[in-house]
C-alpha positions in Angstrom: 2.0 -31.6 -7.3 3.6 -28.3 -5.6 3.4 -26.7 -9.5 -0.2 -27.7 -9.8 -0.9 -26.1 -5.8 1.2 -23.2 -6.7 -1.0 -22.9 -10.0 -4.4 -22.9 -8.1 -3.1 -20.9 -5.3 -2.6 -18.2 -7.8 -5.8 -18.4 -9.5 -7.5 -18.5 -6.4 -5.5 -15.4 -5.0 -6.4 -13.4 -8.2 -10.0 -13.7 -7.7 -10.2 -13.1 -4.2 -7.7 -9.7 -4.6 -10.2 -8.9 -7.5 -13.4 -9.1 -5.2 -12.1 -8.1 -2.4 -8.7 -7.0 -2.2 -6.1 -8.8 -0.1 -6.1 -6.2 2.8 -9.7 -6.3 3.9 -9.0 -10.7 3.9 -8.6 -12.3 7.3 -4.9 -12.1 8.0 -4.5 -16.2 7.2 -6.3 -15.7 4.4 -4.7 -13.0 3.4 -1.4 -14.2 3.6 -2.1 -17.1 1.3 -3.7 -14.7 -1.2 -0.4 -12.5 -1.2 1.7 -15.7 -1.7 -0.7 -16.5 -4.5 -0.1 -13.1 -6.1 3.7 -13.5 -5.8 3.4 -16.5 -7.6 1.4 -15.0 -10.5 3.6 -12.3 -11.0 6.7 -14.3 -10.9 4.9 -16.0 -14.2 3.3 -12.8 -15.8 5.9 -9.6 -14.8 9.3 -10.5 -15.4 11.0 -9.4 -18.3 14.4 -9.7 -19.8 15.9 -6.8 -22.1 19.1 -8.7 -23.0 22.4 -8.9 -22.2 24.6 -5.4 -22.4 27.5 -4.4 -23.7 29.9 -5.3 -20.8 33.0 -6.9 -21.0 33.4 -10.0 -20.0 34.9 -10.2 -16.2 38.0 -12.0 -15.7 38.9 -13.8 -12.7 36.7 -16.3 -11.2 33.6 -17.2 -8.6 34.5 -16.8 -5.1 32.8 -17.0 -1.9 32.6 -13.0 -1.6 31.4 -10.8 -3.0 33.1 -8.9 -5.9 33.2 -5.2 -6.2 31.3 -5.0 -9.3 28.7 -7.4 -9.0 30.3 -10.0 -11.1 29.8 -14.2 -10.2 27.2 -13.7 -8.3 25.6 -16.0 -10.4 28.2 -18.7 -11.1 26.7 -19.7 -14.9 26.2 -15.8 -16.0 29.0 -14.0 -14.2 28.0 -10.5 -15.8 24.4 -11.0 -14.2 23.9 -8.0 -12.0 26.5 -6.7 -12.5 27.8 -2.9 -13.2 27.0 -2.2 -17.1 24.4 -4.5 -16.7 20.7 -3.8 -18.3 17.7 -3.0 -16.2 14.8 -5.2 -16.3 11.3 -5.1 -17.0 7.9 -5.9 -15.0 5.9 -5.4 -17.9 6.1 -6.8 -21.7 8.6 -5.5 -23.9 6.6 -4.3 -26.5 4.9 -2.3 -24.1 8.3 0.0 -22.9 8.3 2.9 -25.7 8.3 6.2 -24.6 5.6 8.1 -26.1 6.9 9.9 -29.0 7.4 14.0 -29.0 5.4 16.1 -28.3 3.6 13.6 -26.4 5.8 12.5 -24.0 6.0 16.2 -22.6 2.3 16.5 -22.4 1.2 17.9 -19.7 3.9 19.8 -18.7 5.7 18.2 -16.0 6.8 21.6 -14.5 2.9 21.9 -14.1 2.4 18.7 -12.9 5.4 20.0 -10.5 3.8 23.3 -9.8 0.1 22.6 -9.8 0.0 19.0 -8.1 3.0 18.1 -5.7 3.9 21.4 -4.3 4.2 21.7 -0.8 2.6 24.3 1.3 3.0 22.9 4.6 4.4 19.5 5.9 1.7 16.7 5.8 3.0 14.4 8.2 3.5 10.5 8.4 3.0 9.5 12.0 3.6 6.0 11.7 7.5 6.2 10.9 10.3 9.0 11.9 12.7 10.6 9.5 15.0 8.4 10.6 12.9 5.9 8.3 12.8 8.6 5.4 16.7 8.5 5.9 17.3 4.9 5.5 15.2 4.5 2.3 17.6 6.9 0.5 20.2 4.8 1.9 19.0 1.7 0.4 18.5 3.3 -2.6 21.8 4.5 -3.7 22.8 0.8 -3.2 20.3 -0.3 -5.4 19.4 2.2 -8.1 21.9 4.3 -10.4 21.6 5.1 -13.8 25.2 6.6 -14.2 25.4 10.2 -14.8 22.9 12.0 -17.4 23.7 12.5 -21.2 25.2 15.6 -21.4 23.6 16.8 -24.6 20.1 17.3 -26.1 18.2 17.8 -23.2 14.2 17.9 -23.0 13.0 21.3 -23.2 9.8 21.7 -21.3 8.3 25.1 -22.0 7.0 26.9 -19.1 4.0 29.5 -17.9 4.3 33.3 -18.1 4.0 33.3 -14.7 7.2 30.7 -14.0 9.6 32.2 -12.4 11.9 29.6 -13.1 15.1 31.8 -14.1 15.9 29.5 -17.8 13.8 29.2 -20.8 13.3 26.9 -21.5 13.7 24.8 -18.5 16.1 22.0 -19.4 16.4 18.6 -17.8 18.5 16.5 -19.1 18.5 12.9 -20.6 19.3 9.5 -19.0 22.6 7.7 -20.1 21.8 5.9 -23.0 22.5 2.0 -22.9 25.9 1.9 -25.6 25.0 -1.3 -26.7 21.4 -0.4 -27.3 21.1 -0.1 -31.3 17.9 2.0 -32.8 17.8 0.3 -35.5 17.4 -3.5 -33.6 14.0 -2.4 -33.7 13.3 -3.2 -29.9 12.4 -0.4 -27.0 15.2 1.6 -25.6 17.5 -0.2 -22.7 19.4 1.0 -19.8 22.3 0.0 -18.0 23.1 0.4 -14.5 26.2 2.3 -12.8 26.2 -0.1 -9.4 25.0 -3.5 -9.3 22.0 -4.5 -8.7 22.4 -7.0 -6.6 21.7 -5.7 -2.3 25.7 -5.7 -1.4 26.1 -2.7 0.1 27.9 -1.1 -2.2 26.6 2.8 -1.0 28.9 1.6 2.1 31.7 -0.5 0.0 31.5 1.8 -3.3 31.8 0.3 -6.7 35.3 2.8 -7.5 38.1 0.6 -7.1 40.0 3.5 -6.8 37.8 4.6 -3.3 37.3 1.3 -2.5 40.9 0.7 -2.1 41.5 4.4 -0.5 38.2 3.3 1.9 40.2 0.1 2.9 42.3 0.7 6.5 45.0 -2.2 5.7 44.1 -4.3 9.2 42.1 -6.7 10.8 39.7 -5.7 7.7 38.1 -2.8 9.1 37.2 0.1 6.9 38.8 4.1 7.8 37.2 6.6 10.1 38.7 9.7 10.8 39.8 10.8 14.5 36.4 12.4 14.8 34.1 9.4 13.8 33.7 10.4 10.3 34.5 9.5 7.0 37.9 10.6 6.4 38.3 14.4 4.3 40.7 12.6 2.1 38.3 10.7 1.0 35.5 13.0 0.8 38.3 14.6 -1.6 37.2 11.7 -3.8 33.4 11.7 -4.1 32.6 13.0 -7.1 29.6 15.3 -6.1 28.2 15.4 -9.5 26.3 11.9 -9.4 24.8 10.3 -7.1 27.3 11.3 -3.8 25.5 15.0 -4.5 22.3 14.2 -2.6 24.1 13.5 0.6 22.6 14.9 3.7 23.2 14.4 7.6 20.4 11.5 7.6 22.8 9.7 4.9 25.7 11.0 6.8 24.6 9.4 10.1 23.4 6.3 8.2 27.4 5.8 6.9 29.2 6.5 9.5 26.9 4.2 11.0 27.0 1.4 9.2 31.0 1.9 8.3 31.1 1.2 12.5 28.9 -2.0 12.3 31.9 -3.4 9.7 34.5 -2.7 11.9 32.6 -4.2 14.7 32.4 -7.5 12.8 35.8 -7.7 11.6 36.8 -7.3 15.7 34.3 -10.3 16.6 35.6 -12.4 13.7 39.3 -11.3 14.8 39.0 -12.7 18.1 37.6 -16.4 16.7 40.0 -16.7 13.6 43.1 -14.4 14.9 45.4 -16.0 11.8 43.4 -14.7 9.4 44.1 -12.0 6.5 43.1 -8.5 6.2 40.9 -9.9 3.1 39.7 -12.8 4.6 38.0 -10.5 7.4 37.2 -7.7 5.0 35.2 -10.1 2.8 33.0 -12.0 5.5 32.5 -8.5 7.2 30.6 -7.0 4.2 29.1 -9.9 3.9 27.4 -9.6 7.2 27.0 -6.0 7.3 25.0 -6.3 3.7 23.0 -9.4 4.7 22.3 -6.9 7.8 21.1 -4.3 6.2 19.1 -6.6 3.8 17.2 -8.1 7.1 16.3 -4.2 8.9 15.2 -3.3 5.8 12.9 -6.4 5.4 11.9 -7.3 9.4 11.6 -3.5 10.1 11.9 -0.7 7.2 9.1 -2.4 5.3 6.7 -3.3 8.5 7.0 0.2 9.4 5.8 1.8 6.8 3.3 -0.9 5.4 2.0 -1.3 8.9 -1.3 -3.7 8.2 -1.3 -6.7 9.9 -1.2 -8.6 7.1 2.0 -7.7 5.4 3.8 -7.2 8.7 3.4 -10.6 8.9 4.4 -11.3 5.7 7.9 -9.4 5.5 8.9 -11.3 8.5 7.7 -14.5 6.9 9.7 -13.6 3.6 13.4 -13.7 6.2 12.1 -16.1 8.8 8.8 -17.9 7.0 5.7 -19.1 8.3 7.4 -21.1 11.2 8.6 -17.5 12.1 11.5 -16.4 14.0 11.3 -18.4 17.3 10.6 -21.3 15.9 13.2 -21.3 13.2 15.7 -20.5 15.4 15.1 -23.3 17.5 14.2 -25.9 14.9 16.5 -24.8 11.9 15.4 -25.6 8.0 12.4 -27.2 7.7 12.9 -28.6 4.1 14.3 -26.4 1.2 11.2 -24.3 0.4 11.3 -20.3 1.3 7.2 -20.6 2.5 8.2 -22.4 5.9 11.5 -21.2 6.5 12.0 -18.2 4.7 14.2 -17.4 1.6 17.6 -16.8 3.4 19.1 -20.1 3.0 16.5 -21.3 0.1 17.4 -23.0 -3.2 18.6 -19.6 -5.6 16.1 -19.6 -8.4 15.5 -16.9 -10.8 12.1 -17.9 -12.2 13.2 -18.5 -15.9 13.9 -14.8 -16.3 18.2 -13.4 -15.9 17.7 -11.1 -12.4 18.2 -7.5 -12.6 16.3 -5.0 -10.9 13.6 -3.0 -12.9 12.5 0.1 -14.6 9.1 0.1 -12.8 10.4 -1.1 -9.7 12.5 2.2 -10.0 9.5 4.4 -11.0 7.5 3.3 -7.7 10.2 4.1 -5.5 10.1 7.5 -6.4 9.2 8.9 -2.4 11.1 12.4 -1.8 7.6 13.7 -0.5 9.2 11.5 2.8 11.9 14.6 3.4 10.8 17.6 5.5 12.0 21.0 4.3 13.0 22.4 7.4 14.8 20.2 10.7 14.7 21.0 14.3 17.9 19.3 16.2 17.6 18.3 19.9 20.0 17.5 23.0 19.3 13.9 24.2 20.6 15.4 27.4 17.5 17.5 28.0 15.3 18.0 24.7 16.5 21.3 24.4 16.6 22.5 21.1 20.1 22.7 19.7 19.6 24.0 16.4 16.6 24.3 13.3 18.2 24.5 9.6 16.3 24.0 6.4 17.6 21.1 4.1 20.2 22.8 2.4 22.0 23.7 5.2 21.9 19.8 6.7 22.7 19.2 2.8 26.0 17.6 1.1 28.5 20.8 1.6 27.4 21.2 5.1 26.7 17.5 6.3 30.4 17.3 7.6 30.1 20.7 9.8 26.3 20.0 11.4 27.5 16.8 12.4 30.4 18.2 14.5 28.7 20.8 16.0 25.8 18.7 16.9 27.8 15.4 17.5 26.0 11.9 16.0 24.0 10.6 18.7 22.3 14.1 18.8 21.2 14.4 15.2 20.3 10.9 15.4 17.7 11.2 17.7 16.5 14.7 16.4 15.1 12.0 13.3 14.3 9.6 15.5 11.3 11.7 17.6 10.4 13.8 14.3 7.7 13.1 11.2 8.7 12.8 7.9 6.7 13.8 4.9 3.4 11.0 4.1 4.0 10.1 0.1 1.0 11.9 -1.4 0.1 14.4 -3.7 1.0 18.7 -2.6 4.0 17.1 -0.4 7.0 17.5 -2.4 9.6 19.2 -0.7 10.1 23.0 -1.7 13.9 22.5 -1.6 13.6 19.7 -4.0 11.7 22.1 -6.7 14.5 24.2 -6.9 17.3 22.1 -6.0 20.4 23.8 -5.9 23.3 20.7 -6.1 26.8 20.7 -5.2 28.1 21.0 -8.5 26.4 24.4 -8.7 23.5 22.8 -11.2 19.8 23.7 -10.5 16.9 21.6 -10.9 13.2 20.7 -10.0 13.2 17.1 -9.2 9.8 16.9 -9.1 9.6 17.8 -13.0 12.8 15.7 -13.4 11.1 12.5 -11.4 7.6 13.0 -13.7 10.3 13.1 -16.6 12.1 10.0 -15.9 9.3 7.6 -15.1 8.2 8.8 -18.9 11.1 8.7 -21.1 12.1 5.3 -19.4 8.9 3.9 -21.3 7.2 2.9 -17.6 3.2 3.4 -18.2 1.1 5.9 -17.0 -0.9 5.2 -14.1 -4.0 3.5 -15.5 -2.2 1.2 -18.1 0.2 0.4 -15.4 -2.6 -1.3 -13.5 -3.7 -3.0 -16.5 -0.1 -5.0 -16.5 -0.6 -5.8 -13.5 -3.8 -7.2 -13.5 -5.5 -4.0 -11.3 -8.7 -2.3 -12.4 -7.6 1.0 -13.9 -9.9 4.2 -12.6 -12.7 5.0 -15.0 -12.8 8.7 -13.7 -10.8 11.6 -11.8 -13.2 10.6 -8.5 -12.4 7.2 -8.9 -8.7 7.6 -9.1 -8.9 9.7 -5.6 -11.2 10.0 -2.6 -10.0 13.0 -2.4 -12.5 15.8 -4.3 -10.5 18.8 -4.7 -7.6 16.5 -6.2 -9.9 15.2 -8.6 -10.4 18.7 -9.7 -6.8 19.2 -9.8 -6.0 16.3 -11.6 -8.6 16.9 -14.3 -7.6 20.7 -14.9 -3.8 19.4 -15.2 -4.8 16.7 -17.2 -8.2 16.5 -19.1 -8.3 12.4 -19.7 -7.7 10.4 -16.5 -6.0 8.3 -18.9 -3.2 11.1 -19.2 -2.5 10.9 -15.1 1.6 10.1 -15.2 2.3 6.8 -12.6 3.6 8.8 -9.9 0.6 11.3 -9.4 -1.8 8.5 -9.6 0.6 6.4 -7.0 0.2 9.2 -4.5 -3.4 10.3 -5.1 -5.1 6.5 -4.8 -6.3 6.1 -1.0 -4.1 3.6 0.6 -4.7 0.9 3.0 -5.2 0.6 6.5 -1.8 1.2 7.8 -0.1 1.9 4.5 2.7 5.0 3.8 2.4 4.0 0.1 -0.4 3.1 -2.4 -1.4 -0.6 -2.6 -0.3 -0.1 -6.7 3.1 0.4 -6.1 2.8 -2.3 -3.5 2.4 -5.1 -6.6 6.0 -4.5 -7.8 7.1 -5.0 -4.2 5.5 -8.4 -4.0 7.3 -9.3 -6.4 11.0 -7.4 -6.6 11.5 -7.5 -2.9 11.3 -11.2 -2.8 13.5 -11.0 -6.1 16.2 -9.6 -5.1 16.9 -12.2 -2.3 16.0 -15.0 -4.0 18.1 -14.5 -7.0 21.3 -13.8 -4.8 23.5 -16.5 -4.3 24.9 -14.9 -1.0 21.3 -15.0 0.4 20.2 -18.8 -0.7 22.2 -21.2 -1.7 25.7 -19.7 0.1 23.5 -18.3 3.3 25.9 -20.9 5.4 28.2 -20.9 7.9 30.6 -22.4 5.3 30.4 -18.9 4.0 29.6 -16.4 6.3 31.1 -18.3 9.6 29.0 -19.5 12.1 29.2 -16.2 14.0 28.4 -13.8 11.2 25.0 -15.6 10.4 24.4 -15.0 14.8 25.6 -11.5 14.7 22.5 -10.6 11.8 20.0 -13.4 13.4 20.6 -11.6 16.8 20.7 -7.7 15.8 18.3 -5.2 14.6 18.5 -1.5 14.0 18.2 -0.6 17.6 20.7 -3.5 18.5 23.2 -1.8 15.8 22.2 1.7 17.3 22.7 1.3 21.1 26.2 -0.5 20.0 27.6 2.7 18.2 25.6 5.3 20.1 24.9 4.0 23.8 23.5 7.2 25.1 20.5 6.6 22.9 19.1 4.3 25.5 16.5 6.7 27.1 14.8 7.5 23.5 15.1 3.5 22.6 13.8 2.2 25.9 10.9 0.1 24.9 11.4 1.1 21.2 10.9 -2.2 19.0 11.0 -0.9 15.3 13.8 1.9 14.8 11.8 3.5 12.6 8.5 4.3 14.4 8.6 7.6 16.5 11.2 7.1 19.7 10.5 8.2 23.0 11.5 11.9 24.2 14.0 12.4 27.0 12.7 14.2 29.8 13.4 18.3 30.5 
């Protein structure tokens, strides 16, 4: 009976998004029609691309959680897990890269150049860059490819009037998946350098090496140095050529941040279960500190920035469900179901299909047009200004020395009153189209974002839609209300058909309340649920069997301005009256 309800639900839900679309529904209706959808897409957009090449782990399941990723899922221990493939939202057959020279055509240096280049700062008023901040935070626990192949890079061949200083501009591959054979006749894989599972690992690493050197040896609490930071030693260790390169002082606050919440955990379980080991408390601590971070980013993250009525609703439903959060607090479970009670806690299920994260998930979360070129820094004693740097010099060889002079409650609410950038076309930072990394490498990400979403075999824009059930545009105009892109767009490209995923993402009008394009919002509805559902440390071991009775309170009763106002008290003029972290907070007087 509840397959057959689920099954007209989801029939029922396509035809009324098709009409109407689901934002312009009455909210009841349209939170039925977005459960509808889920359900469709469970059926129709999951795709498995295999099992890797990864050893087999040795050991066995235990009631934390491992450092690669391994036995989360008890009958696949290798699920998830580091070396482990991505997966798709879209057939198999349909994951080629375009062959050469097509796959380079347009440029994506002109695509750069002509349609995501910044002139000024078009602002998103809704959220702060505090919320820009955090979504890079999430990221790097979610998404890594591994370092790029180091030989035969694409060559993209550029105007006369470039002045990019090589030619031809080089940007190299991603990491191949080694247990991906050509000849097997199926699409290229690729395999992932952290887990995919939402453990915190950008806090906990997945090194054992600086997971060890991270560990302080007591009570289970993790190492800060005397002046609140990570320690040098160990900033000796990050290997600045990956993923560690694109640190900045929003990361920087985020980590010290979060490292604090951990040890903050392992004092409140200290003091109810004294005999316990330095393990024992290090283990239920990250547990908390991940399942945490997994609620902010669905209760408040997600309803800031996706800010209709609707979906606010929905995100809260997805942790707490319909009953919402009063009621489930008060009246526990109601039956095993995630609609009424939410999916922490819920039966796992992956819905037929091994859980990984995905290719196209990865391709819509592609949103650096959130980070302002240039930063003004404020006292919270008076407003005054303190200090204005671009990016680079808030960047990863200088996060360390802004954040002494300017001292971590400061900087935090210098992103807390400011705008970042809204995700749409001509928004791209400038600093990020001639990125100049740590390890002395330059690059244009834009050209390098254009260029990964292609050679990854994710569609362009309009067949994109098609997999996921959207009408694709049938001209320039259509794609964008927006005249003078249309123009754009059709100069760059010449067949609307041509428009890469990411332009079309940031050129379609959004909806009411929206910081991203109601396409991209499709994967989310279904990969955001995923990624809880899937994980045993969020359903079926939610417990206090698990995570002691006090470390399921400590994330039931905290949010990013609890977690904020702990660490950093003097923020309480700029929070007063501040619900969601993430929206604008209040100036102090001067």
């Amino acid at each position: 009976m509840a397959s057959f309800f689920s099954k007209l639900l989801a029939g029922a839900a396509q035809r009324l998004d098709e009409r109407f679309g689901w934002h312009r529904l009455p909210r009841p209706l349209g939170i039925l029609t977005l459960i509808g959808l889920r359900t469709r897409l469970r059926e129709r957009n999951l795709y498995d691309t295999g099992v890797s090449g990864a050893p087999v782990p040795e050991g066995r399941a235990t009631g934390a959680r491992t450092l690669d990723g391994t036995f989360n899922d008890l009958r696949q221990p290798l699920m998830g897990s580091v070396g482990s493939r991505f997966g798709r939202n879209i057939p198999l057959e349909a994951t080629w890269p375009e062959p050469e020279p097509d796959i380079l055509e347009p440029s994506p240096r002109v695509v750069s150049r002509e349609l995501l280049t910044r002139t000024e700062l078009i602002p998103a008023t809704i959220v702060n860059v505090l919320a820009a901040a955090w979504l890079q935070f999430e990221v790097h626990d979610w998404f890594s490819h591994g370092k790029d192949e180091p030989e035969d890079p694409w060559e993209i061949e550029l105007a006369d009037d470039d002045p990019w200083e090589e030619r031809p501009m080089r940007i190299s591959r991603t990491r191949r998946d080694p247990s991906h054979s050509p000849e097997s006749g199926t699409a290229p894989t690729f395999v992932t350098a952290d887990s995919h599972w939402w453990d915190g690992s950008q806090i906990y690493g997945s090194d054992p090496k600086f997971a060890t050197a991270l560990r302080a040896g007591e009570d289970g609490k993790l190492r800060l140095g005397p002046d609140g930071l990570l320690p040098r030693d160990l900033e000796e260790m990050v290997d600045l050529t990956g993923v560690a390169g694109n640190l900045w002082i929003g990361l920087g606050i985020l980590h010290t941040l979060f490292t604090l919440e951990h040890n903050a955990i392992c004092e409140r379980l200290k003091r109810e279960y004294p005999t316990w080991t330095d393990d024992q408390l290090f283990d239920r601590a990250r547990l908390v500190n991940a399942a945490l971070m997994a609620k902010i980013h669905t209760v408040e993250w997600t309803p800031a920035i996706i800010a209709h009525p609707t979906t606010r609703y929905a995100m809260h439903a997805n942790w707490w469900g319909l009953v919402g959060e009063r009621l489930g607090r008060r009246l526990g479970r109601l039956g095993s179901g995630d609609v009424l009670s939410g999916i922490p806690g819920s039966p796992t299920d992956h819905h037929r299909v091994p859980y990984s994260l995905t290719e196209e998930f990865v391709a819509v979360y592609r949103m650096h047009p959130l980070l302002p070129d240039e930063y003004t820094f404020r006292s919270l004693a008076d407003d005054s200004v303190l200090q204005e740097r671009t990016f680079p010099e808030v960047g990863a060889l200088q996060t360390r020395a802004r954040l002494e002079e300017l001292g971590l409650a400061n900087a935090a609410y210098s992103l807390g009153i400011a705008h970042p950038g809204a995700i749409t076309l001509h928004n791209f930072p400038r600093f990020l189209q001639h990125f100049e990394r740590p390890d002395g490498t330059t690059m244009d990400l834009a050209a390098t974002d254009v260029m990964r979403v292609r050679e990854r075999g994710v569609p362009r824009y309009n067949e994109f839609r098609r997999h996921f059930r959207l009408e694709p545009a049938a001209s320039f105009e259509e794609l964008t209300d927006n005249p003078d892109w249309a123009e754009e767009m059709r100069r760059v490209y010449g067949d609307v058909e041509r428009v890469d995923l990411m332009v079309g993402l940031y050129a379609e009008p959004f909806p009411k309340g929206f910081g991203f394009s109601d396409t991209a919002f499709r994967v989310f509805i279904l990969m955001a649920s995923r990624r809880l559902k899937s994980d045993r440390f969020f359903t079926r071991d939610y417990t206090p069997e698990v995570y002691t009775r006090e470390g399921l309170d400590w994330i039931n009763d905290n949010s990013m301005v609890t977690v904020l106002l702990r660490h950093f008290p003097e923020l309480a003029p700029a929070l007063r009256g501040v619900e969601n972290a993430f929206q604008p907070w209040k100036r102090v007087g001067g």
